[in-house]
Structures are given as C-alpha cells and as structure tokens.
Backbone as JSON Lines, residues from 0, in Angstrom:
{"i":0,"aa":"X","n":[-23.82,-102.7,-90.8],"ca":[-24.74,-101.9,-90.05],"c":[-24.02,-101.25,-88.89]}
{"i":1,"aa":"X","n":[-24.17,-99.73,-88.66],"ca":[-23.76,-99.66,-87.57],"c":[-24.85,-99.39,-86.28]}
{"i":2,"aa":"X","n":[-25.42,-100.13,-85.59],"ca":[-26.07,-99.91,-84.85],"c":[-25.29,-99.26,-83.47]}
{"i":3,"aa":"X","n":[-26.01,-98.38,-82.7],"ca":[-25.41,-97.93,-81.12],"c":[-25.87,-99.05,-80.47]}
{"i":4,"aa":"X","n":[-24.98,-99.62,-79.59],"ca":[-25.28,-100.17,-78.43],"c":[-26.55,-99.57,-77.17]}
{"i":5,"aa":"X","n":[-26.96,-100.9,-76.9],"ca":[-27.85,-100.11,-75.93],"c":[-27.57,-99.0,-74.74]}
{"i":6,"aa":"X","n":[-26.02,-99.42,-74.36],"ca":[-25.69,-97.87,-73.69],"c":[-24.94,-96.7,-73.73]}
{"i":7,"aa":"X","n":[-24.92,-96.83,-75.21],"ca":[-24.53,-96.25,-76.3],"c":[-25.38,-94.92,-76.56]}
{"i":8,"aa":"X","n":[-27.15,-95.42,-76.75],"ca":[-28.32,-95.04,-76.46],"c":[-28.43,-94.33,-75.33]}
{"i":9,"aa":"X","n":[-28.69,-94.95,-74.3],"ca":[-28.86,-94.7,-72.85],"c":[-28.01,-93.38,-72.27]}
{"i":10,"aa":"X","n":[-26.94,-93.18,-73.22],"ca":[-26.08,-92.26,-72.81],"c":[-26.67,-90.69,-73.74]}
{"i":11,"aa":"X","n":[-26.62,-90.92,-74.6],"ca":[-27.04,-89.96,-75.51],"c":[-28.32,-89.41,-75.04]}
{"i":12,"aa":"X","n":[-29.35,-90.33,-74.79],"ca":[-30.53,-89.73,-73.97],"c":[-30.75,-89.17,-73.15]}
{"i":13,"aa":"X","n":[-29.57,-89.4,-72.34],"ca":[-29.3,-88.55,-71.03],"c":[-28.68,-87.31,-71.2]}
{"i":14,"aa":"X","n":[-27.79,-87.33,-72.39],"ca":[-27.15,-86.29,-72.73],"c":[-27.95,-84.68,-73.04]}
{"i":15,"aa":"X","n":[-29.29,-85.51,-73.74],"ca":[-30.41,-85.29,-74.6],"c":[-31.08,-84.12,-73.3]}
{"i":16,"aa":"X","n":[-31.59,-84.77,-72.43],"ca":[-32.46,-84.68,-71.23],"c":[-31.67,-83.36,-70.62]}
{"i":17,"aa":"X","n":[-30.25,-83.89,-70.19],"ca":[-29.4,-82.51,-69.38],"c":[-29.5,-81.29,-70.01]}
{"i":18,"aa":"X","n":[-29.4,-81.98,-70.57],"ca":[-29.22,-80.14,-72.24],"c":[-30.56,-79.76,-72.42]}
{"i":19,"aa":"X","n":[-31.49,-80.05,-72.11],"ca":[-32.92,-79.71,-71.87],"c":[-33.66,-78.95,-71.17]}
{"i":20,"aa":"X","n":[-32.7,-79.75,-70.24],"ca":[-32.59,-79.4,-68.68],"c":[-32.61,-77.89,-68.51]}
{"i":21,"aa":"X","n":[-31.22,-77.88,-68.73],"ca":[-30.07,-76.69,-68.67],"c":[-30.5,-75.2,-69.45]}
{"i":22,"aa":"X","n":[-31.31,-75.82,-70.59],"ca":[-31.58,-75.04,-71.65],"c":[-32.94,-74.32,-70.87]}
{"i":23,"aa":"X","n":[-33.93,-74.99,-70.25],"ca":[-35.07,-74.6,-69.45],"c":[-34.48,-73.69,-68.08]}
{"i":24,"aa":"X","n":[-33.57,-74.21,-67.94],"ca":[-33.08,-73.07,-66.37],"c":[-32.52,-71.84,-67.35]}
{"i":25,"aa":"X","n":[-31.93,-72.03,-68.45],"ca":[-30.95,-70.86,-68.38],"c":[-32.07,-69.95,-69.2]}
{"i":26,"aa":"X","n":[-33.36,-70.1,-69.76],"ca":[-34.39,-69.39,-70.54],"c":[-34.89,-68.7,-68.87]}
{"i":27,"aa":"X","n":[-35.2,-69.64,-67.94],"ca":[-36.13,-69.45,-66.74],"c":[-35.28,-68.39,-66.31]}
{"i":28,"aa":"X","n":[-34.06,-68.33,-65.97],"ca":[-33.04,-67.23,-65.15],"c":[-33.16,-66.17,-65.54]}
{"i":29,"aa":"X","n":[-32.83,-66.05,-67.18],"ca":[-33.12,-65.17,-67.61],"c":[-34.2,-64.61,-67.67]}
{"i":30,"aa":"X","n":[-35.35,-64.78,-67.94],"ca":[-36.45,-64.38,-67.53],"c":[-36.89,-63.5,-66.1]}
{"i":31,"aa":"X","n":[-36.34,-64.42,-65.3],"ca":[-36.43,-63.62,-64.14],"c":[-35.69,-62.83,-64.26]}
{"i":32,"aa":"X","n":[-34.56,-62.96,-64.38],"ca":[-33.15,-61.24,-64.53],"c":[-33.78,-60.22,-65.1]}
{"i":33,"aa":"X","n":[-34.2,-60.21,-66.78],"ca":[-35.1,-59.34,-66.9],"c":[-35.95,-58.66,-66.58]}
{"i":34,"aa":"X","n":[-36.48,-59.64,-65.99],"ca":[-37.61,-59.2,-64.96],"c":[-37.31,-58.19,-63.73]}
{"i":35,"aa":"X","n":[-35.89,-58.33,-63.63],"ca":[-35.43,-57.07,-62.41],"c":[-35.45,-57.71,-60.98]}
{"i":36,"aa":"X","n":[-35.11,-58.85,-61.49],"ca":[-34.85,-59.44,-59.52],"c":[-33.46,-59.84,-59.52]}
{"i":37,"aa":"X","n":[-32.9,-59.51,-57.94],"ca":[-31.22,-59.69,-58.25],"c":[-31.45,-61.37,-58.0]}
{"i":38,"aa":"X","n":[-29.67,-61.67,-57.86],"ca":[-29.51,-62.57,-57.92],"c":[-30.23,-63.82,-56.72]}
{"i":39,"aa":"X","n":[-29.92,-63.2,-55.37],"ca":[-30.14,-63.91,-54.61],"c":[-31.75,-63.9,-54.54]}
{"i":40,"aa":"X","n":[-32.63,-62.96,-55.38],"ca":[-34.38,-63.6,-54.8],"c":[-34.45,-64.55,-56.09]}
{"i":41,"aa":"X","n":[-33.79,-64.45,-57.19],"ca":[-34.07,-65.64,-58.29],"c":[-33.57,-66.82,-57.86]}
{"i":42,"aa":"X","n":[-32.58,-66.9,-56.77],"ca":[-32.33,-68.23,-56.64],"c":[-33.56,-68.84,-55.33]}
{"i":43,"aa":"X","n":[-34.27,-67.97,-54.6],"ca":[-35.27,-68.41,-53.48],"c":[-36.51,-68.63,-54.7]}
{"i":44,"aa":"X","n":[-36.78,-68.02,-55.5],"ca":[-37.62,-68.31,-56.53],"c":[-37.52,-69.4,-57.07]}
{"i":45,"aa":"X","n":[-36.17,-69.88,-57.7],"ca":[-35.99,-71.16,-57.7],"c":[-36.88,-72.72,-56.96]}
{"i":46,"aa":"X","n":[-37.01,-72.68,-56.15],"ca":[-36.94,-73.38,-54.83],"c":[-38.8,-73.49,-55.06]}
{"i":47,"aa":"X","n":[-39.29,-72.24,-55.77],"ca":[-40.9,-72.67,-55.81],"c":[-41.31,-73.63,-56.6]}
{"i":48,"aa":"X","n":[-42.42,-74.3,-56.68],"ca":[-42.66,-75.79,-57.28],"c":[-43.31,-75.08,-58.84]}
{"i":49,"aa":"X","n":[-43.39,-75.73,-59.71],"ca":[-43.18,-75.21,-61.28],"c":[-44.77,-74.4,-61.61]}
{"i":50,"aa":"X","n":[-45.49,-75.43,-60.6],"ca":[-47.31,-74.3,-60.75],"c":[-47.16,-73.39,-59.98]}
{"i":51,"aa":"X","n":[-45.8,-72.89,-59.03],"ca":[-46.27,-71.67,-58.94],"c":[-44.77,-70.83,-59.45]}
{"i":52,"aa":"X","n":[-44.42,-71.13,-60.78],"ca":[-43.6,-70.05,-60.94],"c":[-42.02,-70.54,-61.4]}
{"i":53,"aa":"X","n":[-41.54,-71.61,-59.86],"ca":[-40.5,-71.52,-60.07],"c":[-39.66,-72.45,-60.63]}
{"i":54,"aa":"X","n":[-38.46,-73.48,-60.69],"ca":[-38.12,-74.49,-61.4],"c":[-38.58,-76.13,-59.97]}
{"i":55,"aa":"X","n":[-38.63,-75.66,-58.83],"ca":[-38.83,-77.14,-58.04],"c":[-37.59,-77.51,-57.35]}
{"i":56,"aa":"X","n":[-36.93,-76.8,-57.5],"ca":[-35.45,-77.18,-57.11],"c":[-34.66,-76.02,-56.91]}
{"i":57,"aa":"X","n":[-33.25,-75.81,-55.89],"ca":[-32.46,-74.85,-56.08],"c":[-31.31,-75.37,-57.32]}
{"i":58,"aa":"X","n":[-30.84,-73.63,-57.19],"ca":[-29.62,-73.43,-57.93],"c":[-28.97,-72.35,-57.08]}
{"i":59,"aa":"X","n":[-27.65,-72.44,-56.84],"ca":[-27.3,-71.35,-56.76],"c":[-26.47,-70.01,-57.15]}
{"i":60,"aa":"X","n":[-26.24,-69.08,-56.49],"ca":[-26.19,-67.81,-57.33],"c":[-25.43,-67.97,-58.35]}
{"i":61,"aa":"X","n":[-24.36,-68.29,-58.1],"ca":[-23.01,-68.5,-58.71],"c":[-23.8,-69.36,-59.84]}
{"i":62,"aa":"X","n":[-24.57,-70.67,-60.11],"ca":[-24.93,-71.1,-61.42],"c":[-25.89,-70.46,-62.18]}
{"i":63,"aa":"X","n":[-26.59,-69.69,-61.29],"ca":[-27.51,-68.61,-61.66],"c":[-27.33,-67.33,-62.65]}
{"i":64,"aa":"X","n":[-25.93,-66.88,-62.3],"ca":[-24.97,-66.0,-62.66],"c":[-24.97,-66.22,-63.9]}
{"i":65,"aa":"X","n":[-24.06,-67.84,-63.83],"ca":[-23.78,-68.59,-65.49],"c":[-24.04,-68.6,-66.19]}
{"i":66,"aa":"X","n":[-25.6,-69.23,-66.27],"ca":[-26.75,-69.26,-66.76],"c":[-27.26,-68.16,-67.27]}
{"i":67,"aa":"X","n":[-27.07,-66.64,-66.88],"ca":[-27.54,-65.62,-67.14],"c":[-26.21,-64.93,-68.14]}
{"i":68,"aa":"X","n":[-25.26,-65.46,-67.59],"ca":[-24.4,-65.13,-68.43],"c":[-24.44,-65.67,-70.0]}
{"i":69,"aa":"X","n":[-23.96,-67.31,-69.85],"ca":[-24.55,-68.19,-71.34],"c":[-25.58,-67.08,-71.7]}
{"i":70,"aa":"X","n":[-26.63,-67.49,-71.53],"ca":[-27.98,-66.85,-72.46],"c":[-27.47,-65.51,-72.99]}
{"i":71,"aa":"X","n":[-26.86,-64.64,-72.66],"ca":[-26.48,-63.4,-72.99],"c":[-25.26,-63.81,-73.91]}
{"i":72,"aa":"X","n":[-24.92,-64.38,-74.24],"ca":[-23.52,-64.71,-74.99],"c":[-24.04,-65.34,-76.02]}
{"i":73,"aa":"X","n":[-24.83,-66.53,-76.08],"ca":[-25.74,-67.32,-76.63],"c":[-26.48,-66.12,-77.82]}
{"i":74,"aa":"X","n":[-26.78,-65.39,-77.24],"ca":[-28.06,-64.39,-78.24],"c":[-27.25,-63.48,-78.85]}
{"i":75,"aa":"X","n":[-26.29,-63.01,-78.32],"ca":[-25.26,-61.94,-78.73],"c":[-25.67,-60.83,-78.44]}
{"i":76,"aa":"X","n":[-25.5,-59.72,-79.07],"ca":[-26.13,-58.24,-78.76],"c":[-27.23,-58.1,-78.61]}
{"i":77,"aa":"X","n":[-27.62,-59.07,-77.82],"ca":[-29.8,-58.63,-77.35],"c":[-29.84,-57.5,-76.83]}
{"i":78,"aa":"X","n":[-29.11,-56.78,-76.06],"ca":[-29.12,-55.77,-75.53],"c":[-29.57,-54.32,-76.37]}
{"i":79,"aa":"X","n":[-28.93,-54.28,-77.62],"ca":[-29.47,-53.1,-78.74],"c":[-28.3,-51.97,-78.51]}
{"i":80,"aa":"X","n":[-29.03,-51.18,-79.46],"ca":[-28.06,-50.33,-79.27],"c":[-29.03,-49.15,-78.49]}
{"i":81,"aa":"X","n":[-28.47,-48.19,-78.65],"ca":[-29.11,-46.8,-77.76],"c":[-30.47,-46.59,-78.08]}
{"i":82,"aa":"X","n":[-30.57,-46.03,-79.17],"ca":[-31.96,-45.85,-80.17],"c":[-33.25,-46.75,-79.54]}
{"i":83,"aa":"X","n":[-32.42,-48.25,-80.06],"ca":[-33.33,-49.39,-79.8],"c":[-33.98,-49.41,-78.37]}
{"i":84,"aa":"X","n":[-33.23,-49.31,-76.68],"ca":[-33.25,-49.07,-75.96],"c":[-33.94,-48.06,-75.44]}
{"i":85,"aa":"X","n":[-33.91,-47.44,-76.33],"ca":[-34.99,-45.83,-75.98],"c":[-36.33,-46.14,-76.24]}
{"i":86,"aa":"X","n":[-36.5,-46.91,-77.69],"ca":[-37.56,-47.47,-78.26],"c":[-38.2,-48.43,-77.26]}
{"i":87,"aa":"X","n":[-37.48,-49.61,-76.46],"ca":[-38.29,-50.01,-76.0],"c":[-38.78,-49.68,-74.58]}
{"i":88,"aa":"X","n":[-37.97,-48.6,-74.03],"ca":[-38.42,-47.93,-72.88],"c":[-39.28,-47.16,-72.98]}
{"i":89,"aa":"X","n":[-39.35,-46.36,-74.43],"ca":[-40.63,-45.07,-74.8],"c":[-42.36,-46.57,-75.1]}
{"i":90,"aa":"X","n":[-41.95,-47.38,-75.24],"ca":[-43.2,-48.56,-75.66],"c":[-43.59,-48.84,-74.15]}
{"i":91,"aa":"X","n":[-43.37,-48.96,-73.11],"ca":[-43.56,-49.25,-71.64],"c":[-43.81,-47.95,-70.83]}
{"i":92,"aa":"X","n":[-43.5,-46.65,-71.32],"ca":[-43.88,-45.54,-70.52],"c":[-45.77,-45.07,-71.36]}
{"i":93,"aa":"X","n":[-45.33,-45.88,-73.0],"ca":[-46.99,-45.55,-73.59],"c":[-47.61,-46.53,-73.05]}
{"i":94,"aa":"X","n":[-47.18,-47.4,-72.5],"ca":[-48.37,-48.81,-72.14],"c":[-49.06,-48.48,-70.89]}
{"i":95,"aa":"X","n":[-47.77,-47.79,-69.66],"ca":[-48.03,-47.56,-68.66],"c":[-49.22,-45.96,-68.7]}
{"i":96,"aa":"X","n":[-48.83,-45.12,-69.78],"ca":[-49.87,-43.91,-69.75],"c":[-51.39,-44.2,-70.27]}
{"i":97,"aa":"X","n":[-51.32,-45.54,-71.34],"ca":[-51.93,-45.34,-71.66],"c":[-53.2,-46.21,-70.61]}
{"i":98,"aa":"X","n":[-52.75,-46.86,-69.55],"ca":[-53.29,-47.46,-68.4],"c":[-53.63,-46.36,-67.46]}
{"i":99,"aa":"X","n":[-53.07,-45.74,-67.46],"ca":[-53.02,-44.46,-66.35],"c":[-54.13,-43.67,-66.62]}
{"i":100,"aa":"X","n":[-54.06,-43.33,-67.81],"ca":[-55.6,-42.61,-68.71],"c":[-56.87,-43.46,-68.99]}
{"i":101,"aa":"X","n":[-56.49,-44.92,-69.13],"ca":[-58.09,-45.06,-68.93],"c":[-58.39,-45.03,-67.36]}
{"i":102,"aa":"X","n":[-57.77,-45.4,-66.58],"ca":[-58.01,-45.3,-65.11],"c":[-58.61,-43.81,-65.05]}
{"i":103,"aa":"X","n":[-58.08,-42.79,-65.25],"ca":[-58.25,-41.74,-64.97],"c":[-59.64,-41.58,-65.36]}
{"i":104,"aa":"X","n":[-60.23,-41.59,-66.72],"ca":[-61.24,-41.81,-67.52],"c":[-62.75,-42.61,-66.45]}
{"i":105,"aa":"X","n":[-61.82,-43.91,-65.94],"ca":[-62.79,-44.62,-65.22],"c":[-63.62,-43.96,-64.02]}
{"i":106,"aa":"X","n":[-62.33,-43.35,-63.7],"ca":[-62.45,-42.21,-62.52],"c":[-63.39,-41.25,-62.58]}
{"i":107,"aa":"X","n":[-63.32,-40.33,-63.6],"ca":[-64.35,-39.31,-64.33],"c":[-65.63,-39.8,-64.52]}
{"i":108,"aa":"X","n":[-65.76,-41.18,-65.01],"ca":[-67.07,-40.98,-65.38],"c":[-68.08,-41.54,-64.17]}
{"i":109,"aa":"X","n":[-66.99,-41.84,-62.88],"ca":[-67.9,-42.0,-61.72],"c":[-67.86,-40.9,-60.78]}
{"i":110,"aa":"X","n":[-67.39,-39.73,-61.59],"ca":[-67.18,-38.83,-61.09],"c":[-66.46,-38.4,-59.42]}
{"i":111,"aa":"X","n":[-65.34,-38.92,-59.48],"ca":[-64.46,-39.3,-58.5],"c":[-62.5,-38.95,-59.19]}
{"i":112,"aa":"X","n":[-62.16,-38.8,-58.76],"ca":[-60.26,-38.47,-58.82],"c":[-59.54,-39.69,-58.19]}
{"i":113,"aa":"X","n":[-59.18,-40.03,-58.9],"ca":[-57.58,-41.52,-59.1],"c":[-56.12,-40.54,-58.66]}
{"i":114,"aa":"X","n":[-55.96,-40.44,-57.69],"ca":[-54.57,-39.86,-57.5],"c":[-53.01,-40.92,-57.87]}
{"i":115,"aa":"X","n":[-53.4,-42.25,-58.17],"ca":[-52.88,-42.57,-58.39],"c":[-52.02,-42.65,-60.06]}
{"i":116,"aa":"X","n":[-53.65,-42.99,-60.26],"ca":[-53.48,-42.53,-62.19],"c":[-52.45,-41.38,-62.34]}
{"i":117,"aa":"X","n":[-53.37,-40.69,-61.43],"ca":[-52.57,-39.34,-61.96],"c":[-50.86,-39.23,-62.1]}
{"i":118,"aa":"X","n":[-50.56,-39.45,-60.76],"ca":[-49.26,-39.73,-59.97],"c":[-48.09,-40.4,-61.16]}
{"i":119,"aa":"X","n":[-49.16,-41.96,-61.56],"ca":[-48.43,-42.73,-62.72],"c":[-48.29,-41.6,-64.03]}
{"i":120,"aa":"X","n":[-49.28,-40.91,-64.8],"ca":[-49.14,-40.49,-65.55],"c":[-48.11,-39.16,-65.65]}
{"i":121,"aa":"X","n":[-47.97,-38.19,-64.35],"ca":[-47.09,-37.59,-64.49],"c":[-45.67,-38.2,-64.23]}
{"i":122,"aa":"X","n":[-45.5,-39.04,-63.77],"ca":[-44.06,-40.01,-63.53],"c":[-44.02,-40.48,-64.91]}
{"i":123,"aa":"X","n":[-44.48,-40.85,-65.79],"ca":[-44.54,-40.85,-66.98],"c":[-43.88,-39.97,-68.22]}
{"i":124,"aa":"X","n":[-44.78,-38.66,-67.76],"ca":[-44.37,-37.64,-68.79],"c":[-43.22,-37.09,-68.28]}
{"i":125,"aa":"X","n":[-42.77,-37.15,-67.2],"ca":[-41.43,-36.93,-66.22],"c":[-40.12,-37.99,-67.08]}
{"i":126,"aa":"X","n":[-40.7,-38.95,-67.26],"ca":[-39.51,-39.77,-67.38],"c":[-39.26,-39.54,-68.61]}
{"i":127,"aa":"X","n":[-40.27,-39.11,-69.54],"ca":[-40.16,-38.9,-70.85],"c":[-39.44,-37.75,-71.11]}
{"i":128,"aa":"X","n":[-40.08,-36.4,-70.75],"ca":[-39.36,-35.66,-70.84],"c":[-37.44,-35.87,-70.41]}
{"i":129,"aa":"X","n":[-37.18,-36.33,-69.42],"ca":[-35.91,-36.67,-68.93],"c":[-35.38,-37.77,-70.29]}
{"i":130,"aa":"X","n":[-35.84,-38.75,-70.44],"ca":[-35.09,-39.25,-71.79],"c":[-35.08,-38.82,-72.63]}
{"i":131,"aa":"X","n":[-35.59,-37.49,-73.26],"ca":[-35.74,-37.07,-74.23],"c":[-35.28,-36.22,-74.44]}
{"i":132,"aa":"X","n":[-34.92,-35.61,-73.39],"ca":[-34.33,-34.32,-73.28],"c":[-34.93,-32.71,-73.27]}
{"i":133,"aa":"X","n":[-36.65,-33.04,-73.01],"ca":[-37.69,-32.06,-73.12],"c":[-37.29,-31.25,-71.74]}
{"i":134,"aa":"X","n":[-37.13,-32.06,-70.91],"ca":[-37.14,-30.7,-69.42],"c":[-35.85,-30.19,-69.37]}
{"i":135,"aa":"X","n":[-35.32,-29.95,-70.38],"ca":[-33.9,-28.97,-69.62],"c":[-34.91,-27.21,-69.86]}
{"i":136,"aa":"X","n":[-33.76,-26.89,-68.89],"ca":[-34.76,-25.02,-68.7],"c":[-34.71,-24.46,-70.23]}
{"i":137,"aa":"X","n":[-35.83,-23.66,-69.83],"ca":[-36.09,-22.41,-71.38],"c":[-35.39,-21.57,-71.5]}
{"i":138,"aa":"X","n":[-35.18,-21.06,-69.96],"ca":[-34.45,-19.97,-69.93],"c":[-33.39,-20.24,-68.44]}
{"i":139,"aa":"X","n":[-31.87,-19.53,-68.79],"ca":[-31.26,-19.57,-67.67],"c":[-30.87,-17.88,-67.9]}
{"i":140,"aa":"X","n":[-30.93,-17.49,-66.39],"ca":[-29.88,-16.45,-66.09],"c":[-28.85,-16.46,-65.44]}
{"i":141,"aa":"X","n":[-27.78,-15.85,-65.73],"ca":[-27.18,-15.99,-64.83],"c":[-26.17,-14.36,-64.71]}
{"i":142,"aa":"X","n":[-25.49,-14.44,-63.89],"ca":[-24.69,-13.09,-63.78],"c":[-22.96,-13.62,-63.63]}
{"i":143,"aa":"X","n":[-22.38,-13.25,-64.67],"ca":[-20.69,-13.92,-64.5],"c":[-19.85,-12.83,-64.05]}
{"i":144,"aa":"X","n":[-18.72,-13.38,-63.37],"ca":[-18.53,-12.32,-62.47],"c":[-16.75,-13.08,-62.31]}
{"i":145,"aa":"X","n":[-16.19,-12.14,-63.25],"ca":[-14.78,-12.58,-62.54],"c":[-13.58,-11.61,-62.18]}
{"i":146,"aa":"X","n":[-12.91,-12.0,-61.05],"ca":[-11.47,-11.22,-61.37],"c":[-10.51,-11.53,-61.68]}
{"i":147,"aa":"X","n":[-9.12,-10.21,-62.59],"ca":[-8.25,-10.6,-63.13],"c":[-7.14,-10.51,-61.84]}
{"i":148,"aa":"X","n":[-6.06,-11.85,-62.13],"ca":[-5.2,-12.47,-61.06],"c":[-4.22,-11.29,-61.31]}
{"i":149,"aa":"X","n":[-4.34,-10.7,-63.04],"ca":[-3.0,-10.1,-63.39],"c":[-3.18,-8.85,-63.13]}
{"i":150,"aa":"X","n":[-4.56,-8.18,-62.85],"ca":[-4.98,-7.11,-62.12],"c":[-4.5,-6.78,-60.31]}
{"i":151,"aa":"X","n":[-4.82,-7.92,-60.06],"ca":[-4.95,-7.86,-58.6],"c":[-3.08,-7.76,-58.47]}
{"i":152,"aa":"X","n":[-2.35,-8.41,-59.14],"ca":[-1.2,-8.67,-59.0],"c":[-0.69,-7.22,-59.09]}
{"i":153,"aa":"X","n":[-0.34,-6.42,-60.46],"ca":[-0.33,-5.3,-60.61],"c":[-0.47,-3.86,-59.94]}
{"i":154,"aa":"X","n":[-1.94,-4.21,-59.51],"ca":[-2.52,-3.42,-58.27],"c":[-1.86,-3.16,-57.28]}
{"i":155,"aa":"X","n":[-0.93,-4.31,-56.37],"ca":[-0.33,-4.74,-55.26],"c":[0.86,-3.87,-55.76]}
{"i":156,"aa":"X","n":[1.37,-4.47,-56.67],"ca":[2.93,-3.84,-56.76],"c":[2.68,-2.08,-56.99]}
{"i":157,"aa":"X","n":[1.77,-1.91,-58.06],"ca":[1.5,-0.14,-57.53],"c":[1.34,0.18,-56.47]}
{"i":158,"aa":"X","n":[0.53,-0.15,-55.51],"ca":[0.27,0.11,-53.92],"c":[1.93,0.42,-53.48]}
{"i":159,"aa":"X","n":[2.46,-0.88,-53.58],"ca":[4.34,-0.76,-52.98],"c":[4.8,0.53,-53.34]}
{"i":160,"aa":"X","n":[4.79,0.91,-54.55],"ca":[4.89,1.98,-55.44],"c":[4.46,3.62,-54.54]}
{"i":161,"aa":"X","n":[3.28,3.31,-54.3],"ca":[2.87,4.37,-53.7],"c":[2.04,5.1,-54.79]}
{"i":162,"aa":"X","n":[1.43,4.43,-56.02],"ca":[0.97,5.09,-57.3],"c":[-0.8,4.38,-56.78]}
{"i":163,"aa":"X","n":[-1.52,5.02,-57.89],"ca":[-2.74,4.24,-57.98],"c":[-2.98,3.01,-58.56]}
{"i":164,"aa":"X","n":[-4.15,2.48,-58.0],"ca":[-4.23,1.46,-58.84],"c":[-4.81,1.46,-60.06]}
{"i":165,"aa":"X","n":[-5.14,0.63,-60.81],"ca":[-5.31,0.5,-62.3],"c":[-6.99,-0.1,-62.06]}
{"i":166,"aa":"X","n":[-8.19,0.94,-62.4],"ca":[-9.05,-0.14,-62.71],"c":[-9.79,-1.07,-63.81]}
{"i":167,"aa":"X","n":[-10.71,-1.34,-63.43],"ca":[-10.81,-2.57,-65.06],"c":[-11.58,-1.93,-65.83]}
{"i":168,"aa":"X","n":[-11.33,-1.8,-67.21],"ca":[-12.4,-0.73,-68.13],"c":[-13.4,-2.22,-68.65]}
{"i":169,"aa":"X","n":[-13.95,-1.55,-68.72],"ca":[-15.53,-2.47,-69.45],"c":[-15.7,-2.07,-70.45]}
C-alpha cells in the first residue's frame, strides 16, 4: 500500500489552497485591468473587504503586474486580432446607443429633451464613424503650387548674362 503520510497530506492541501488562492487573485486582477483601472487603484481596491468588491487584503503593484501578466500568458492570444477587436468595440458602442435611444424615447414621451442621451448617442456615431472610417471628407480642395529649383537656378545665371529670363509654360 502506498499510503501519504499525514504530512505528506497536510502539505499537498496547502499546496491545494495557495493555488486557489493565487488562481482567485490573478482572475480578480484581471478583471479589474480590464475593467480600465491602472495599477495603483487595483491595488487600493484590493484592500476592500470581499462584500464590497475587493480581495480583503493587499497586494502590491509589482504582484499585481504578475498576476496580470500570468493570466495573459495563461489564455494566450485573448487579445484577438484586429477584426475581432473592432467587433467587440462596434458591440459596446450598439449597447451604449442603444441605451442612449431608449433614454431619448423616455424623454419624448414626457415630452422633455435628454441632452445627455443625445450627447452619448452622437459620441457614439462619432466613434463609429472614426473606426470605420466613415468621416474622412467627401470632398477636398486644394490648390498645388510649386517652384522649379532648376528654373530659379537658370533664371539667376541669365540675369548674370544680362539675357531674359525663361518663364514656366503650362
């Protein structure tokens, strides 16, 4: 039989527990990173007790970092590629319009104006257009306008000359 010793056991359980541990901070970090908080407010976040949010305990930046690092190494290319990235930024500008419009809606039928709605919804179609590439201009004018170096050069040495100068045919 091979049985483990009892602290044989005792060790492994603990082993068990850390890695548990570790595995709950480095999901929690990440979470917050995503979430768009730098480093140093995820580690004061830290520090909040678990009903409201945070792990109950510090960490700091530097393991915070780690942790955010692992998980990203851990998953591999979570990040996506371009396309994907567009996709899930165009899914958060429809979530956000499509909040913006019922507000707006809510607004109307108490017959009253949401400047805010509004505000969101054109920051919206703003950002869209900009990722998408809808707002570049319809039309540009412009007027080009150059001179020749080998003209001007030419010119000079006729002047020395005492001849005319040469002008530019179009």
């Amino acid at each position: 039989m091979s049985k483990k010793p009892p602290k044989a056991k005792k060790q492994a359980r603990t082993a068990e527990l850390i890695e548990a541990r570790v595995l709950r901070e480095r999901e929690w970090c990440w979470a917050a990173y995503v979430a768009g908080y730098p480093y140093p407010v995820i580690r004061t976040m830290t520090i909040l007790p678990p009903s409201e949010g945070g792990l109950g305990y510090s960490l700091s930046v530097q393991a915070i970092k780690t942790l955010v690092t692992e998980h990203r190494a851990e998953q591999g290319e979570i990040i996506g590629t371009r396309e994907e990235r567009i996709e899930r930024r165009q899914m958060r500008l429809d979530q956000i319009a499509l909040d913006a419009q019922a507000a707006l809606r809510r607004a109307r039928e108490e017959e009253e104006f949401d400047p805010q709605a509004a505000k969101a919804l054109l920051d919206v179609m703003a950002a869209e257009g900009k990722m998408h590439g809808d707002d570049a201009a319809l039309r540009i004018e412009a007027e080009v306008t150059t001179r020749d170096g080998v003209l001007d050069e030419l010119n000079a040495s006729l002047a020395v000359l005492g001849m005319d100068p040469v002008e530019k045919v179009e």
